[in-house]
KERO-409846 format. One line per field, with one value per residue: residue number from 1; residue in one letter; y, z, x of N, C-alpha, C, CB in turn. Coordinates in nm, 4 decimals. Glycine has a CB too. Layout:
BEGIN
nr NUM	... $
rest A	... $
n_y Y	... $
n_z Z	... $
n_x X	... $
ca_y Y	... $
ca_z Z	... $
ca_x X	... $
c_y Y	... $
c_z Z	... $
c_x X	... $
cb_y Y	... $
cb_z Z	... $
cb_x X	... $
END
This chain:
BEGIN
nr 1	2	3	4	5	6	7	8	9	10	11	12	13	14	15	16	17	18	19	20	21	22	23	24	25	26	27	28	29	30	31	32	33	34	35	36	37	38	39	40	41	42	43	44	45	46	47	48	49	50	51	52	53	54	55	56	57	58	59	60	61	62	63	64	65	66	67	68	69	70	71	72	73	74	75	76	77	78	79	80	81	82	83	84	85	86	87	88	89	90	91	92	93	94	95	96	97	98	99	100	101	102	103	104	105	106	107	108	109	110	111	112	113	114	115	116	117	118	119	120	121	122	123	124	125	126	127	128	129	130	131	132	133	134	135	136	137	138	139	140	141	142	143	144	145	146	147	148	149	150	151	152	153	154	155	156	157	158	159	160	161	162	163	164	165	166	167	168	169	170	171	172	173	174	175	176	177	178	179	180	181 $
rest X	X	X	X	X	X	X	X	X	X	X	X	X	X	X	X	X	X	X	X	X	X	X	X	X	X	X	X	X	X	X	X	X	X	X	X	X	X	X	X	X	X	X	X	X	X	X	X	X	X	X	X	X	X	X	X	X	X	X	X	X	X	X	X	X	X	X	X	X	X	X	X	X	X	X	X	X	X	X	X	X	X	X	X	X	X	X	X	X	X	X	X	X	X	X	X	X	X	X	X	X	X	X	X	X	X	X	X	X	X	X	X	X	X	X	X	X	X	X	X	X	X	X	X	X	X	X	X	X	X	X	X	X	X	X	X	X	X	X	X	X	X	X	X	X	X	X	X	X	X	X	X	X	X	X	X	X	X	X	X	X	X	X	X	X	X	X	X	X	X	X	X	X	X	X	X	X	X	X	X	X $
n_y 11.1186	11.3405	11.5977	11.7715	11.8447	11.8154	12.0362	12.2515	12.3375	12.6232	12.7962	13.0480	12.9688	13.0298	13.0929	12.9237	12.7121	12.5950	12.5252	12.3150	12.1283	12.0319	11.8663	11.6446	11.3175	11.2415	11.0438	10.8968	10.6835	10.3337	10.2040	10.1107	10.3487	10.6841	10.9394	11.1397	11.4434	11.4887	11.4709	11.6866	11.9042	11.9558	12.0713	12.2684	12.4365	12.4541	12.2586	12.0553	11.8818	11.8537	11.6258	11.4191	11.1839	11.0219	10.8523	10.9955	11.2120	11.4400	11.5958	11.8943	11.9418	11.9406	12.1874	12.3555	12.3776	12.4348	12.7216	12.8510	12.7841	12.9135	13.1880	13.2577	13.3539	13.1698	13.1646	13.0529	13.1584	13.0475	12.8681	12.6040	12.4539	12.1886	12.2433	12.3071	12.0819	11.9971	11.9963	12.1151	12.3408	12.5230	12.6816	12.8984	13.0298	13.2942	13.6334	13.5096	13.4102	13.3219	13.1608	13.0974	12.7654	12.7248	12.9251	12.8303	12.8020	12.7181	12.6741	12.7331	12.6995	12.3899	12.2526	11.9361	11.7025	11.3887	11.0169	11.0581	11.2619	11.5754	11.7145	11.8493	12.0477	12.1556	12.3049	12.1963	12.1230	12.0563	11.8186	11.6869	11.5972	11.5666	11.7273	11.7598	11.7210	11.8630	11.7523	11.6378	11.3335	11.1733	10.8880	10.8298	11.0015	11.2485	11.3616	11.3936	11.3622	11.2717	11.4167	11.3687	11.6325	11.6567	11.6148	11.8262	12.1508	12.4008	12.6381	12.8423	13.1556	13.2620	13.5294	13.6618	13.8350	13.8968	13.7319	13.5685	13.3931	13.0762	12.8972	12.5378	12.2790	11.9495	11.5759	11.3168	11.1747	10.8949	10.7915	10.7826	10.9397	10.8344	10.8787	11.0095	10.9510 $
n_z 13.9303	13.6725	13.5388	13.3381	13.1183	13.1266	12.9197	13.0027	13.2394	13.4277	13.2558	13.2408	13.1900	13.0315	13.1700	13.0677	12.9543	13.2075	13.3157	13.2040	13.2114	13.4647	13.4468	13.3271	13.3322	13.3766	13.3128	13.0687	13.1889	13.1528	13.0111	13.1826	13.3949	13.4189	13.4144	13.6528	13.6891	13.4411	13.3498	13.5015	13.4278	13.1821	13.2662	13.4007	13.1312	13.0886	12.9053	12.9724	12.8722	12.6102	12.6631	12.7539	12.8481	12.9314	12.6833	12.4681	12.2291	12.3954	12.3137	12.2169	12.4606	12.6770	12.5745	12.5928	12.8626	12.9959	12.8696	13.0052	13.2457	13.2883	13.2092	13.0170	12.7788	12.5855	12.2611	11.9898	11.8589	11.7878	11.7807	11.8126	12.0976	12.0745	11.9169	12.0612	12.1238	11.8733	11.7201	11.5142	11.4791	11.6301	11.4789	11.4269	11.6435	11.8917	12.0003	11.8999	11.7253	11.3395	11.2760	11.0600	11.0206	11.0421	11.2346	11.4510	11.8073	12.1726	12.4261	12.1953	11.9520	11.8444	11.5431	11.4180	11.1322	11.1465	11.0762	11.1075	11.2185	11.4068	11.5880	11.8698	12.0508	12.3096	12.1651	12.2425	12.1528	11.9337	11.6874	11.4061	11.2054	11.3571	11.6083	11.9504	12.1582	12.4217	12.5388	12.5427	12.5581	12.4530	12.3408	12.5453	12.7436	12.9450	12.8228	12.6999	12.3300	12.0103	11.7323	11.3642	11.1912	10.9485	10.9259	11.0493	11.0332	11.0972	11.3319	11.6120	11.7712	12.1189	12.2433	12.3547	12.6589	12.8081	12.7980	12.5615	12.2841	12.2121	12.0632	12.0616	12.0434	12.0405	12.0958	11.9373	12.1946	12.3570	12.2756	11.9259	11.7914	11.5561	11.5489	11.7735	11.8814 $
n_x 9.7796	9.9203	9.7484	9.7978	9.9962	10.3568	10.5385	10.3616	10.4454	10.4557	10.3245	10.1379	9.7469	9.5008	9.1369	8.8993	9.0852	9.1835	8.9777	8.9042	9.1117	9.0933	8.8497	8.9410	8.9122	8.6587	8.4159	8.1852	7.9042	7.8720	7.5421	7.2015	7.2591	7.3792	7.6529	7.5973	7.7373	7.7792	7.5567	7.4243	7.5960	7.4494	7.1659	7.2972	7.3080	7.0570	6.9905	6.8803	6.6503	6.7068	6.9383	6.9304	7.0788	7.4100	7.4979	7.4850	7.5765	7.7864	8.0262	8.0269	7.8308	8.0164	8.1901	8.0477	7.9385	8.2392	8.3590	8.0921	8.1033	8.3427	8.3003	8.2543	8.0269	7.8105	7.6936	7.4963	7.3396	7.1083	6.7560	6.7441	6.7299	6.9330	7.1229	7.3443	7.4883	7.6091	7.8846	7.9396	7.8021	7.9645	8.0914	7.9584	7.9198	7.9271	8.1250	8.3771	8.6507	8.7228	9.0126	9.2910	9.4341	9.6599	9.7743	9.6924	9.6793	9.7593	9.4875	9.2545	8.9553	8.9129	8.7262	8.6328	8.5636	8.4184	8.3145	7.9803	7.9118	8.0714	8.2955	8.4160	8.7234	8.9488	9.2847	9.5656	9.8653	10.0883	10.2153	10.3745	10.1174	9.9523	9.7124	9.6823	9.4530	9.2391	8.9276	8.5359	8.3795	8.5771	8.7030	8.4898	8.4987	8.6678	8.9561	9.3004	9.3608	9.4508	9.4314	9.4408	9.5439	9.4354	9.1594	9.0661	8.8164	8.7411	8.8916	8.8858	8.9148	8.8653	8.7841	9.0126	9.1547	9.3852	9.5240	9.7802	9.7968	10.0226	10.1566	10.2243	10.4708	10.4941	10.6040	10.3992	10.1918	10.0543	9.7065	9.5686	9.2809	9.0275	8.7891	8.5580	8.3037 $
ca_y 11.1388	11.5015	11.5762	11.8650	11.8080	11.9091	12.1781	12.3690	12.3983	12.7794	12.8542	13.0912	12.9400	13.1377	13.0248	12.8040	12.5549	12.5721	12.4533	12.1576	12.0099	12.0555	11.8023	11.4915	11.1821	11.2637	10.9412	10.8611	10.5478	10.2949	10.1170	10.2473	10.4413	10.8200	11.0159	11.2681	11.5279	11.5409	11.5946	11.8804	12.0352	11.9847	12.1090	12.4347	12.4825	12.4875	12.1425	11.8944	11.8387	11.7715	11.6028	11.3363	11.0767	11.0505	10.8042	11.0980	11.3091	11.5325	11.6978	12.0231	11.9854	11.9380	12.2326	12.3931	12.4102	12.4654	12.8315	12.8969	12.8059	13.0043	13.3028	13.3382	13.3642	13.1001	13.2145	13.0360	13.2550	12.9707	12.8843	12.5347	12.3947	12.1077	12.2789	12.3213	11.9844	11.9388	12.0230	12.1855	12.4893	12.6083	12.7608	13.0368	13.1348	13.5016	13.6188	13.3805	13.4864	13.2184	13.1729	13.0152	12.6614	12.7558	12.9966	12.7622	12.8111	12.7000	12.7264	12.7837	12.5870	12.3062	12.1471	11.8411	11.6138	11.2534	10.9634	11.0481	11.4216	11.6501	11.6756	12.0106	12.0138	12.2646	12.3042	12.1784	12.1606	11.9728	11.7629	11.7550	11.5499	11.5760	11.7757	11.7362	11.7948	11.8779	11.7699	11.5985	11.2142	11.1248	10.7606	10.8543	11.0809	11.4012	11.3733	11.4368	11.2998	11.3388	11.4417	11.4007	11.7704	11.6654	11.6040	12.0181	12.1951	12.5434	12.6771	12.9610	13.2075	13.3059	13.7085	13.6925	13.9796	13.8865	13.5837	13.5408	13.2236	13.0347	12.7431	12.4181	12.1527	11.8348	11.4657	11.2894	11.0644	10.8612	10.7835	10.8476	10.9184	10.8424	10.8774	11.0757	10.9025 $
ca_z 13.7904	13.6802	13.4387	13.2682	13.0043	13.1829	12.8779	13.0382	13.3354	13.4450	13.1489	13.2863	13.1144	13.0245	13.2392	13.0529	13.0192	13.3624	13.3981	13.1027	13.2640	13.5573	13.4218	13.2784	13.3825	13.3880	13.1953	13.0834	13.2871	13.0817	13.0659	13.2381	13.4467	13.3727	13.4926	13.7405	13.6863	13.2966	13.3169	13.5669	13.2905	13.0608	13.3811	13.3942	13.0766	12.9977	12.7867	13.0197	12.7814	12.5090	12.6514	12.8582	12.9235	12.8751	12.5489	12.3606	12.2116	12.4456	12.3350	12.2447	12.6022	12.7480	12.5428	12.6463	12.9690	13.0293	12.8427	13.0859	13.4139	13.3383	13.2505	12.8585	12.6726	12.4430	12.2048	11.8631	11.7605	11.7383	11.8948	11.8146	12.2007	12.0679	11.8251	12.1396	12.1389	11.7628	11.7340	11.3833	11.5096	11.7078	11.4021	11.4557	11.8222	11.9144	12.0833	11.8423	11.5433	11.2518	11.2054	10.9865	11.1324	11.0433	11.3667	11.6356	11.9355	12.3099	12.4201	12.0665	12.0066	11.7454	11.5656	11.3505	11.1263	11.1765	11.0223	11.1163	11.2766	11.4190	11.7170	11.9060	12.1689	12.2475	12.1479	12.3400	12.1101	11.7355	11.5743	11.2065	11.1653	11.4794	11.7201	12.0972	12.1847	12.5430	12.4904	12.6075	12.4754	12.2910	12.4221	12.6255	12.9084	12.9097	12.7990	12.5679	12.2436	11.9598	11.6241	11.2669	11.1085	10.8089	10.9723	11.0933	10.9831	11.1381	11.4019	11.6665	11.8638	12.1731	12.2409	12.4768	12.7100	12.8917	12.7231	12.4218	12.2388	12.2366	11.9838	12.1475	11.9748	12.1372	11.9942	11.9709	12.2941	12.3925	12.1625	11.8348	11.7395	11.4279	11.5643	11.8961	11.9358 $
ca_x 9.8138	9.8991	9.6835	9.8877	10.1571	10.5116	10.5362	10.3276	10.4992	10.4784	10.2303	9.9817	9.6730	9.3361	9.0741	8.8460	9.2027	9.1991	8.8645	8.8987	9.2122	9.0571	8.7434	8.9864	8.8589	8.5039	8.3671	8.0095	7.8642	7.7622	7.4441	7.0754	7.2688	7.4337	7.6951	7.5150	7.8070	7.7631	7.3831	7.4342	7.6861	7.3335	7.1035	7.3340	7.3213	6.9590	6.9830	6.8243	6.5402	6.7337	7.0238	6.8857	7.1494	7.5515	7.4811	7.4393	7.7564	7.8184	8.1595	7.9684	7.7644	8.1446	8.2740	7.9691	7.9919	8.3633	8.2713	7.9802	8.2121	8.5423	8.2689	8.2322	7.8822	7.7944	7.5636	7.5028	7.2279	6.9434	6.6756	6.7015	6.8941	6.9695	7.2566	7.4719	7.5507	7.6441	8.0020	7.9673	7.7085	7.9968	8.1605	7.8607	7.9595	7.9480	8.2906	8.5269	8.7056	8.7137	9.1723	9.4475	9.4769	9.8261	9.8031	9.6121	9.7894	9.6604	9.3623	9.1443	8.8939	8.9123	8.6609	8.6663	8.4478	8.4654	8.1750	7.8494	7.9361	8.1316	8.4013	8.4992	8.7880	9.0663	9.4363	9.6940	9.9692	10.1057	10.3282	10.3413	10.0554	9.8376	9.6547	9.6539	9.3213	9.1576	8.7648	8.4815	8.3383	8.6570	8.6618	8.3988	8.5999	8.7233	9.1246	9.4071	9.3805	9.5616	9.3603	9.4602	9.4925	9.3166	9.0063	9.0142	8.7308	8.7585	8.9515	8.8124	8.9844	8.7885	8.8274	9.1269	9.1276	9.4853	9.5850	9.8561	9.8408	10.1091	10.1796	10.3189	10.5027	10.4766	10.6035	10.2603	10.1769	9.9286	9.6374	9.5489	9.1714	8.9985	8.6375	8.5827	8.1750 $
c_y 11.2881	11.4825	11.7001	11.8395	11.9150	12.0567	12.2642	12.4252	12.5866	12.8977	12.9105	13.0451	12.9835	12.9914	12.8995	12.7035	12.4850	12.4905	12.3251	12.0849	11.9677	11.9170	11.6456	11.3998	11.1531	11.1835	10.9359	10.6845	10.4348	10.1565	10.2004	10.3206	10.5736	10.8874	11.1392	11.3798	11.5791	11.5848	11.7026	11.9725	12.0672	12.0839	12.2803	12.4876	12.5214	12.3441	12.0338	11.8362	11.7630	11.6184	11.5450	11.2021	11.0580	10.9575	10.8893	11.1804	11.3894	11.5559	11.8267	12.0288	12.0423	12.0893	12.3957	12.4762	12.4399	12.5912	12.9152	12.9236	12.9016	13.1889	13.4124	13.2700	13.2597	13.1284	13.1539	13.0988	13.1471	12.9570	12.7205	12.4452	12.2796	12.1503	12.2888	12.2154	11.9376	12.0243	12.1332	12.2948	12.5899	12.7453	12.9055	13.1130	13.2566	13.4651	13.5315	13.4736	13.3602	13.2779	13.0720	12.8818	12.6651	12.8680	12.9249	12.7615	12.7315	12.7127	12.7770	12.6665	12.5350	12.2228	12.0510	11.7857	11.4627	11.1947	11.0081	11.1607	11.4638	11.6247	11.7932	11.9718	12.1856	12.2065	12.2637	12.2109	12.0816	11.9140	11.7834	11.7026	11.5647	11.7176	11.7612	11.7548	11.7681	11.8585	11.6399	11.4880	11.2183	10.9922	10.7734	10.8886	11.2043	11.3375	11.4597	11.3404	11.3701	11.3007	11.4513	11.5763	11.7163	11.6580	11.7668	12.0669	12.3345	12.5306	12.8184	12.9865	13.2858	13.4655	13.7141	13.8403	14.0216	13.7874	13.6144	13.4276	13.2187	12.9092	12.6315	12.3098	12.0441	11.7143	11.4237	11.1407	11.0626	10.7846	10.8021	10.8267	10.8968	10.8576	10.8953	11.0302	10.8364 $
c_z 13.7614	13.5305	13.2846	13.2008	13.0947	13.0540	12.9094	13.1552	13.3562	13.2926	13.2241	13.1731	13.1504	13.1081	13.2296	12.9977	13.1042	13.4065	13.3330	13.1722	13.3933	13.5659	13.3280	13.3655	13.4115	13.2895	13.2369	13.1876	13.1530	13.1224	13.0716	13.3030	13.4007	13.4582	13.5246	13.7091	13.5529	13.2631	13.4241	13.4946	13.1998	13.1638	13.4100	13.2890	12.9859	12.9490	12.8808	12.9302	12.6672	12.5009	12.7836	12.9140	12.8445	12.7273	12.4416	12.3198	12.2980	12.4422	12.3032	12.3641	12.6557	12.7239	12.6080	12.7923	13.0476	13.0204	12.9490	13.2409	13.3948	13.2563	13.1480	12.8504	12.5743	12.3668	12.0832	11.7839	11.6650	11.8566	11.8938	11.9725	12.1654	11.9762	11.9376	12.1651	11.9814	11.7612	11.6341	11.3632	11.5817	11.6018	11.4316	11.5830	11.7984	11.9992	12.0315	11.7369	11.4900	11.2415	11.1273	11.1068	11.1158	11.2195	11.4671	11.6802	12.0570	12.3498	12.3476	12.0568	11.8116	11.6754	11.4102	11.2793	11.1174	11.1539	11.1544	11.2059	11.2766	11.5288	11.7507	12.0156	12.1704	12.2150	12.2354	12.3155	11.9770	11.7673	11.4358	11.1838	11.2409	11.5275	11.8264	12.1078	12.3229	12.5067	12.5489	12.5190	12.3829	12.3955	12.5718	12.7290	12.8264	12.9097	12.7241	12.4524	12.1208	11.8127	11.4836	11.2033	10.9900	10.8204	11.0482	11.0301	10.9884	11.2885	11.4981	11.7379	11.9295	12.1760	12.3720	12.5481	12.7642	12.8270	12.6232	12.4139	12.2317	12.1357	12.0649	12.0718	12.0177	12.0513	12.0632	12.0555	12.3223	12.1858	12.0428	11.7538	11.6570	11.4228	11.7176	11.9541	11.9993 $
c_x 9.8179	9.8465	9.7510	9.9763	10.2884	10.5455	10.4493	10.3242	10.5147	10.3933	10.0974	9.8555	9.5464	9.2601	8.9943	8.9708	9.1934	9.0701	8.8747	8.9702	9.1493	8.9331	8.7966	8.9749	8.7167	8.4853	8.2023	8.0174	7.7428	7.6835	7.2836	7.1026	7.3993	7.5292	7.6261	7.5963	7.7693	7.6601	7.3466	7.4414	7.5222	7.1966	7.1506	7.3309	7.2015	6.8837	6.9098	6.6739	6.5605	6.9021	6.9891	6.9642	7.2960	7.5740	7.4983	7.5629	7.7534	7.9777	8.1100	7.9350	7.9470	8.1754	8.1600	7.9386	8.1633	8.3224	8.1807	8.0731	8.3306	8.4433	8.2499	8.0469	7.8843	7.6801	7.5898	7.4259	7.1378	6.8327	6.6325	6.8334	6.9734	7.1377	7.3338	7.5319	7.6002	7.7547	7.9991	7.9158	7.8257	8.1021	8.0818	7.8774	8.0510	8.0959	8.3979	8.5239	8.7320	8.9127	9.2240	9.3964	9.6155	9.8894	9.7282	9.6700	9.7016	9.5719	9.2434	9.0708	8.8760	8.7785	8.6674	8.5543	8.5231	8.3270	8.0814	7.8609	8.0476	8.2090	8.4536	8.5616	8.8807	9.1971	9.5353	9.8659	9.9524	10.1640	10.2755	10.2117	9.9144	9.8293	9.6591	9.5329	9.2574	9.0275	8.6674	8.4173	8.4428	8.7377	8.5762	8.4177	8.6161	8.8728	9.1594	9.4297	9.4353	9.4838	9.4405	9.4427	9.4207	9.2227	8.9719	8.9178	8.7200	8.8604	8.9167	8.9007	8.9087	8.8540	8.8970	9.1387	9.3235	9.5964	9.6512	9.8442	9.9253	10.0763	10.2661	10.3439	10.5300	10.4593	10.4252	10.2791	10.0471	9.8590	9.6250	9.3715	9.1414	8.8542	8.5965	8.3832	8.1791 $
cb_y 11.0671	11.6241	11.5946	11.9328	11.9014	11.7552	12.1906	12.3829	12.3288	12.7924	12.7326	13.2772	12.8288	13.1947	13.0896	12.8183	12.5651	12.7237	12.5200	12.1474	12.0604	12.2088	11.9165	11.4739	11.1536	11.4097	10.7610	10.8291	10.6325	10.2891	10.0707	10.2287	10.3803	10.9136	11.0320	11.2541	11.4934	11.4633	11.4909	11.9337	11.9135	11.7810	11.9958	12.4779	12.4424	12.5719	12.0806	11.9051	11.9391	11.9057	11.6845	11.2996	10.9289	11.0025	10.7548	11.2001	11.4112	11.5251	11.6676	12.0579	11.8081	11.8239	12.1810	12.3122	12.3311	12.4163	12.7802	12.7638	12.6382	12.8895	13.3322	13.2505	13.5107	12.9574	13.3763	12.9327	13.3789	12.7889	13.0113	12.5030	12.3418	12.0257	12.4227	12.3781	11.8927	11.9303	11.9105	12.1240	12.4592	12.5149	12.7042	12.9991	13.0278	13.6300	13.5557	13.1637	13.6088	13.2297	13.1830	13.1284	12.5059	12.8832	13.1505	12.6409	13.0029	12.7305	12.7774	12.8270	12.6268	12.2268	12.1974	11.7591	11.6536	11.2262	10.7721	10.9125	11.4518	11.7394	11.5714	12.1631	11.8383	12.3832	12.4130	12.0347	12.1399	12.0278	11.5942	11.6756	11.4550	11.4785	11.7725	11.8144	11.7549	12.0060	11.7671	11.6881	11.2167	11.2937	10.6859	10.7861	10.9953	11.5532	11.2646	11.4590	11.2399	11.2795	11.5595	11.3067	11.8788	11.5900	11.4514	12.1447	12.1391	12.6222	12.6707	12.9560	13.2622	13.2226	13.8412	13.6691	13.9721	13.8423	13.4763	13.5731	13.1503	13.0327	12.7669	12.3545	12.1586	11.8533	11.3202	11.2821	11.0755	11.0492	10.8090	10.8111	10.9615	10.7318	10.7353	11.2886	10.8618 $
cb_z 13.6974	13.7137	13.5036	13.3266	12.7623	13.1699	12.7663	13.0038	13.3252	13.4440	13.0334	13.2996	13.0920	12.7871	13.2694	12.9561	13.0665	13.4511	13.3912	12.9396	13.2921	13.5590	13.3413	13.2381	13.4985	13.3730	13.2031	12.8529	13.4850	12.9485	13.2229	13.3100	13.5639	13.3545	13.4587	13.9218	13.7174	13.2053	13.3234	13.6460	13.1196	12.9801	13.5034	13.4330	13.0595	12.8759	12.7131	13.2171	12.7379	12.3991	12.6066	12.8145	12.9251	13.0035	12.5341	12.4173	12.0691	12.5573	12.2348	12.1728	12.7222	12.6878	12.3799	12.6290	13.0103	12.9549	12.7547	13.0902	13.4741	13.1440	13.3366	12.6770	12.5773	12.4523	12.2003	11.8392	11.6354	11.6826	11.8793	11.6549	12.3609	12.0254	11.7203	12.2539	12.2214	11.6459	11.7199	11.2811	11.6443	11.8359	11.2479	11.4601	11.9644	12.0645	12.2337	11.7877	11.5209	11.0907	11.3051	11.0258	11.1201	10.8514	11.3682	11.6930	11.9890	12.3829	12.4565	11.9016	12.1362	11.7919	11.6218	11.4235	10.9869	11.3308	10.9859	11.1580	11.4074	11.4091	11.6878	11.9448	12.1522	12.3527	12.1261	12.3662	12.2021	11.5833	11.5886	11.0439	11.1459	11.6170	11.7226	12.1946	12.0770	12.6110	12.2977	12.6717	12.4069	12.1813	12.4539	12.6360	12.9810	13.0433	12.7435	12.6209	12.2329	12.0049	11.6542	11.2229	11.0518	10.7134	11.1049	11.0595	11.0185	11.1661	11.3324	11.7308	11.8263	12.2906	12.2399	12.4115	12.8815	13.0253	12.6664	12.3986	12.1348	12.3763	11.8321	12.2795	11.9127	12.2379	12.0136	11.8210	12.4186	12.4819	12.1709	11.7573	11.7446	11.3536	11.5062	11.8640	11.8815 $
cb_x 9.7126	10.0551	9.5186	9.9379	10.1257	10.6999	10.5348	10.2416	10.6194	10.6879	10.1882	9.9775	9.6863	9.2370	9.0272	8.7185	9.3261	9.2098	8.7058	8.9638	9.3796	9.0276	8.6421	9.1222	8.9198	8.4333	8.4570	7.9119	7.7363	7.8089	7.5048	6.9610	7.2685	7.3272	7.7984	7.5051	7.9318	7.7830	7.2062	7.5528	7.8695	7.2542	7.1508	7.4565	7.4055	7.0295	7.1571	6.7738	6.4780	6.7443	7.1128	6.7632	7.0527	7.6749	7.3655	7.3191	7.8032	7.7592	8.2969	7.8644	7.6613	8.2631	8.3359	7.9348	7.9330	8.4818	8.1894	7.8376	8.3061	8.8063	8.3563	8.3866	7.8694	7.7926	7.5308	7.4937	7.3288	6.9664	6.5443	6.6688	6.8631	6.8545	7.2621	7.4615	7.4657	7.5487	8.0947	7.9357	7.5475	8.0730	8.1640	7.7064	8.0739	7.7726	8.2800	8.5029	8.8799	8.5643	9.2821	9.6787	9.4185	9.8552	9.7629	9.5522	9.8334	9.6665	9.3756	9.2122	8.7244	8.9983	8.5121	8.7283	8.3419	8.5389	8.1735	7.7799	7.9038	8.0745	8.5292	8.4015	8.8932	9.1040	9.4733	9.6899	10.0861	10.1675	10.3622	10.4625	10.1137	9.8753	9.5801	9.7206	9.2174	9.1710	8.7556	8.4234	8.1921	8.8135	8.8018	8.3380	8.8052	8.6871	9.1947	9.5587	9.2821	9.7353	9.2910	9.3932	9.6236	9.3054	8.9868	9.1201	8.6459	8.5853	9.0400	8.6816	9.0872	8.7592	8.6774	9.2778	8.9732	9.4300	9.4842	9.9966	9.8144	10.1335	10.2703	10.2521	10.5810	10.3506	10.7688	10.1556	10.2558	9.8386	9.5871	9.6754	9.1217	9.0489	8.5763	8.6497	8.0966 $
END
C-alpha cells in the first residue's frame, strides 16, 4: 500500500512528514494487551508513568514523538507530563508560531476539539470543507483522515529552517471523522 498521496509525488517533505507517513498503520491492540511500539513512543518520551497502555488518547503521545524523532524540541512549559498527551496544551509549544487557518499549508500542525477533548494531527491538504489530516488514534491507527474545518481550534507553524509550506488541494477521500477517540 503506498502510504503517500500521489500529489506529493516529488514534494521534498520536512522531516517530521517523513517520519508520520512513515508510522501509518501503527494501531493500538485491543484488549489486556498493548501495542509495544506505542509505549516505546511513551518510554522515549519520558511518559511511561503516565501513559500506561494504548486505551488512552494518545494522538498528542503520537504527535509527540514524531517531533522528538525527526529532531525538534517539544517543550510545553509545564511540569505537569501528563499535558503532552492532551491535544489542546500543544497550542503552548516553544518553536511554533500561532497562524491564519486561512494559511495552513503541509506539514503544520492542526489541532481540533471534538466531545470530550481535543485532537492534534498534521496538514496534508483541503477541500472546501475538510482537512486531510496525518495523526495518531484517529480510529485508533496512525492515518489520513479527513477533519471538518469547523472543529479547528488553532493552527501551528513549526520554525522551518529549509522548508516552504505549500497548500494542497485535494478532493476529499476516504473517511470522514467526527470524533478521533
Amino acid at each position: 500500500m503506498n502510504r503517500i498521496p500521489k500529489f506529493l509525488n516529488g514534494y521534498t517533505m520536512p522531516r517530521h512528514m517523513q517520519i508520520a507517513f512513515s508510522l501509518i498503520g501503527t494501531t493500538e491492540v485491543f484488549g489486556k494487551q498493548h501495542n509495544p511500539t506505542i509505549l516505546k513512543w511513551a518510554k522515549g518520551l519520558s511518559l511511561e508513568k503516565v501513559y500506561t497502555n494504548d486505551e488512552l488518547a494518545w494522538c498528542g503521545l503520537f504527535f509527540a514523538h514524531v517531533m522528538k524523532e525527526s529532531g525538534r524540541r517539544v517543550d510545553l512549559n509545564t511540569k505537569d507530563p501528563y499535558d503532552y498527551l492532551r491535544a489542546a496544551k500543544y497550542v503552548n509549544m516553544n518553536g511554533a508560531e500561532i497562524i491564519d487557518r486561512k494559511d495552513a499549508a503541509f506539514g503544520d500542525v492542526l489541532i481540533f476539539q471534538r466531545p470530550g477533548g481535543g485532537h492534534i494531527g498534521f496538514y496534508v491538504s483541503e477541500s472546501e470543507n475538510f482537512y486531510s489530516v496525518l495523526g495518531g488514534n484517529q480510529s485508533n491507527s496512525v492515518n489520513l483522515t479527513n477533519i471538518h474545518k469547523n472543529r479547528l481550534t488553532h493552527c501551528l507553524r513549526p520554525n522551518y529552517i529549509s522548508h516552504r509550506p505549500q497548500k494542497f488541494t485535494a478532493a476529499v477521500v476516504g473517511d470522514i471523522s467526527s470524533n478521533e477517540a
